[in-house]
Structures are given as structure tokens and as C-alpha cells.
N, C-alpha and C positions, 0 to 999 in steps of 0.2 A: 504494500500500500504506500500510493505516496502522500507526501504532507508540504503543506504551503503555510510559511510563516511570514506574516503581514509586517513587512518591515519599511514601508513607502511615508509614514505618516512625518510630519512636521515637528511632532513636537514639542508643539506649544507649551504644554505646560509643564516642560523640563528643564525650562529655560532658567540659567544661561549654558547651560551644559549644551545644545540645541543650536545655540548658537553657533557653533563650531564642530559638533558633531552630528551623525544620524544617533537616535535615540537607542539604536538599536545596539551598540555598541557602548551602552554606560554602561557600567564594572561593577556586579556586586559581588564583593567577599572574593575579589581576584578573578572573577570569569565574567565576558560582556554577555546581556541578557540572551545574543544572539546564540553563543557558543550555550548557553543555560540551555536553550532549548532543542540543539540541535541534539544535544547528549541528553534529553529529555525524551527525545520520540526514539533516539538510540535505544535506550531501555524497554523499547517494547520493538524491536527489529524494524523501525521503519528508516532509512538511511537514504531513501532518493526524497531531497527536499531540494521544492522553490522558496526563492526569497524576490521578493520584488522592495523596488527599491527607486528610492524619489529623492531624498533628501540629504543631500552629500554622499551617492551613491557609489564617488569610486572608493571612499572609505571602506565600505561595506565588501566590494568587490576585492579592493586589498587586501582586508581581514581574510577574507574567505580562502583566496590562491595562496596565500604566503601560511596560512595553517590548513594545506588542503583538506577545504571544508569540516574540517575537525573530525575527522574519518568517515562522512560520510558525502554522496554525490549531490552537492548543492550546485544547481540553475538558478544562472539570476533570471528574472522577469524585469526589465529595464523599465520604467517609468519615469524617466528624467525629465520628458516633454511634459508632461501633466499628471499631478498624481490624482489617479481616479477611486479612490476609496478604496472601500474593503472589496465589494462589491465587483466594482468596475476591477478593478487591479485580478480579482481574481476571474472573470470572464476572458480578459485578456490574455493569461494562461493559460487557455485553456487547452490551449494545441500541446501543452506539454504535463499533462494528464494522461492515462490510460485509457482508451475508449470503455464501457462495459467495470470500469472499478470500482470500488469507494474508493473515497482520499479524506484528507483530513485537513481542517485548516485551523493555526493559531496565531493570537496578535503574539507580538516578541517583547511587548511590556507584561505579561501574563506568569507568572511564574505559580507554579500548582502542581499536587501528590496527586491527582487524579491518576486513577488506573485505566489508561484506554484498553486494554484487555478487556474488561468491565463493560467501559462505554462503547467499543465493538459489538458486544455480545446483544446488549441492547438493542444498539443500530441493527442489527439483523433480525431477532427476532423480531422486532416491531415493524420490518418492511420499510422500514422509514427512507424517504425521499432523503430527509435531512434529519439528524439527529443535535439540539444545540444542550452544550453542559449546563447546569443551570446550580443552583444552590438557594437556599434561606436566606442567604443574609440581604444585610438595608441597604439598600439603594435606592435613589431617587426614579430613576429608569426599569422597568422590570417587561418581562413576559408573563401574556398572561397565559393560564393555560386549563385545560376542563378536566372532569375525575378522570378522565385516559391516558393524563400526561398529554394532550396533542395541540398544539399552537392555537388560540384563537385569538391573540390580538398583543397589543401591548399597550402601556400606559406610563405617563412621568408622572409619579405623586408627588411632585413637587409643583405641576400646571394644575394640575386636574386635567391634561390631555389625555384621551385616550383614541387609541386606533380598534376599535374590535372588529377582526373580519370573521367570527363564528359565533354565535348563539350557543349559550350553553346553560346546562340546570347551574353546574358548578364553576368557579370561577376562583383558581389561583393565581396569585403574585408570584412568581422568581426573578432572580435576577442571572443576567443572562453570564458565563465567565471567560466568554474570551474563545472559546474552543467550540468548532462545530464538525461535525461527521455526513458526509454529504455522498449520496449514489450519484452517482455518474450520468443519472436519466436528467438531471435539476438543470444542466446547463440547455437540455431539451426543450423544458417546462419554461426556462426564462424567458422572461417578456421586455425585461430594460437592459439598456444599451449604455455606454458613454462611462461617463462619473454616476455611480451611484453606491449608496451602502446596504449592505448585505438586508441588514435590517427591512430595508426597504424590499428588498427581492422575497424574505421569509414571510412576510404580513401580504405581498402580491400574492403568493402562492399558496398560503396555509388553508382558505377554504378548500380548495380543490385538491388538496395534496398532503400526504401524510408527514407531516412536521411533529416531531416527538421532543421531547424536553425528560431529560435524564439528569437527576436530582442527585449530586454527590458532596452534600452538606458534608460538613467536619475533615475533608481532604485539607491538606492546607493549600491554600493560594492567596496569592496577592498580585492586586493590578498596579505594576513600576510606573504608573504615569506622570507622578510628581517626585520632585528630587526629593520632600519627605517619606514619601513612601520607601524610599530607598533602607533608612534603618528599620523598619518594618522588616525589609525581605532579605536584608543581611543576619537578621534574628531567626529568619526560620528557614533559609539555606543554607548550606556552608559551603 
């Protein structure tokens, strides 16, 4: 199976580190988040990884050839002309996927004990188009989802927006963690083009399509997105 680690974003709120570097490359506890996760899917035998890449991208592509790709087969996905989200960035990959596979995709600020072993097994039995990790915890932003575990919408508790595309008796909050599990059929089923975010493609498609939410409370994880966060995940990596 291959895996695509979203390493294209800007940055913003890592700033000043961002300034000068792709985020992708901050250092925690001696290893940049990039190398954390390539030896992260290492541990469950996944070693052909994309990285795409926008923001000081030959940094990125330096690291990678001068530590060939830290033992396993990293493609870049070049995004230097425009970075097109989560989404867009990974549509654009898409030629360097396996027709007929699952694959697997993570942000590279995400650092998490989740056992995809686990959230494979999931992924299959449930059929699922797309499988996304989810967990308990508080977020402003979350997924919603009904008693089958299956996508029907999302909501920010912090607007009172909400997007619901399914009707349902019941009606859970998660929040979403960074990692999703995707058949190979989804790039089929897409309907947008260009820049856009995943999010957007999962809430297009969840009525008509089997989107499951796999609930892996108490893993540890944390999102590197701000430089505070960093003693956070120096605490529970080493």
C-alpha cells in the first residue's frame, strides 16, 4: 500500500520557523516531522511514499536525496506553481497511485500511536470508499457522524456552522486527526477539480458513498501546527 504525506502547506502558524523553512522539516526530539513519519508508516511495511511539496520545496527534496528517503521510496508530487490543498494536491497525484488499491494519506504536522493494522482492518471490512481517523477529543471543527460510524456532515462549534449532507436518528461529534484511508474507486466518484480540501471532496460525496469514521480515542497524537505545540510532542515522542 502506498501513503501520501501532505507536506505542501504554508505554514502559517509556525511562524517564524516558516519563515525560512517548509514546516515539514521542524525537528522534534532530533528527527524533522517528515523523517517522524516516514518511519511511522515504516512500522506497518508501507515504504513507497509521496510527498508533495509547495513551500521551500527544494529543502524538502534535499532532505529526502541526501538521506535516501530515510529507507524508504519517496516521490515528490511538485506543487511549486500553486499549492492546491489537501485535496487538490492529492488529485494531482494521482497518476502515481496504484490503479484498483487502497492508499493512505497523512498531514506531516500529525504525529500519532494509531495502529493502521487496526484502521486497515476497519477500512475493509466496512467497504468503505474512504475511511477518516477520528477520536473524542475538543475541537472546534469536528465530523459528524450517525450510530454506523458513517459520515453525515460536519460542523464548527465555535460558528454554529454546520454542513449536514445525511439525515440521521443519531448524531455524533469527532474530530477528524489528520489521517484518512481511501479505495482507489474515490478518485472515480470525484466531482472537484483545481485547489480544493479534502474536506470538501468527503461532505461532496458522503451521501452517496460509504465514508466511515474509525474512532481511536487514547492513541497518542498530536497536531505540530504551532511552535507551542512542539513541547507537547517532544513529551510524548522520543
Amino acid at each position: 500500500m502506498k501513503a501520501m504525506i501532505f507536506c505542501a502547506g504554508l505554514g502559517t502558524r509556525f511562524k517564524p520557523w516558516t519563515d525560512t523553512h517548509p514546516k515539514a522539516l521542524a525537528v522534534i526530539n532530533g528527527k524533522s516531522l517528515l523523517q517522524r513519519n516516514i518511519e511511522y508508516l515504516q512500522q506497518f511495511n508501507i515504504t513507497d511514499v509521496i510527498v508533495n511539496v509547495h513551500h521551500f520545496p527544494e529543502q524538502i527534496i534535499d532532505v529526502v536525496n541526501s538521506n535516501d528517503g530515510f529507507g524508504s521510496n519517496v516521490v515528490i508530487s511538485d506543487e511549486s506553481d500553486l499549492v492546491l490543498e489537501t485535496g487538490g494536491g492529492l488529485l494531482k497525484a494521482k497518476q502515481l497511485f496504484t490503479p484498483g488499491e487502497d492508499f493512505l494519506t497523512i498531514n506531516v504536522d500529525i504525529l500519532t500511536s494509531l495502529d493502521l493494522n487496526a484502521f486497515l482492518a476497519f477500512h475493509q471490512k466496512q467497504k468503505a470508499m474512504v475511511s477518516l481517523a477520528t477520536s473524542g477529543r475538543k475541537s472546534s471543527r469536528c465530523f459528524v457522524f450517525d450510530e454506523n460510524n458513517r459520515l453525515t456532515g460536519w460542523r464548527n462549534l465555535q460558528t454554529g456552522e454546520e454542513k449536514i449532507r445525511v439525515q440521521s436518528n443519531e448524531q455524533h461529534n469527532r474530530s477528524f486527526s489528520g489521517i484518512s484511508l481511501f479505495n482507489y474507486s474515490f478518485f472515480d466518484k470525484l466531482q472537484l477539480e483545481g485547489k480544493f480540501s479534502l474536506v470538501d471532496a468527503y461532505l461532496s460525496l458522503a451521501a452517496e458513498n460509504p465514508i466511515y469514521g474509525f474512532d481511536h480515542t487514547g492513541d497518542k497524537w498530536v497536531d505540530v501546527g504551532r511552535l507551542e505545540s512542539v513541547v507537547t510532542a517532544e513529551g510524548m515522542f522520543e
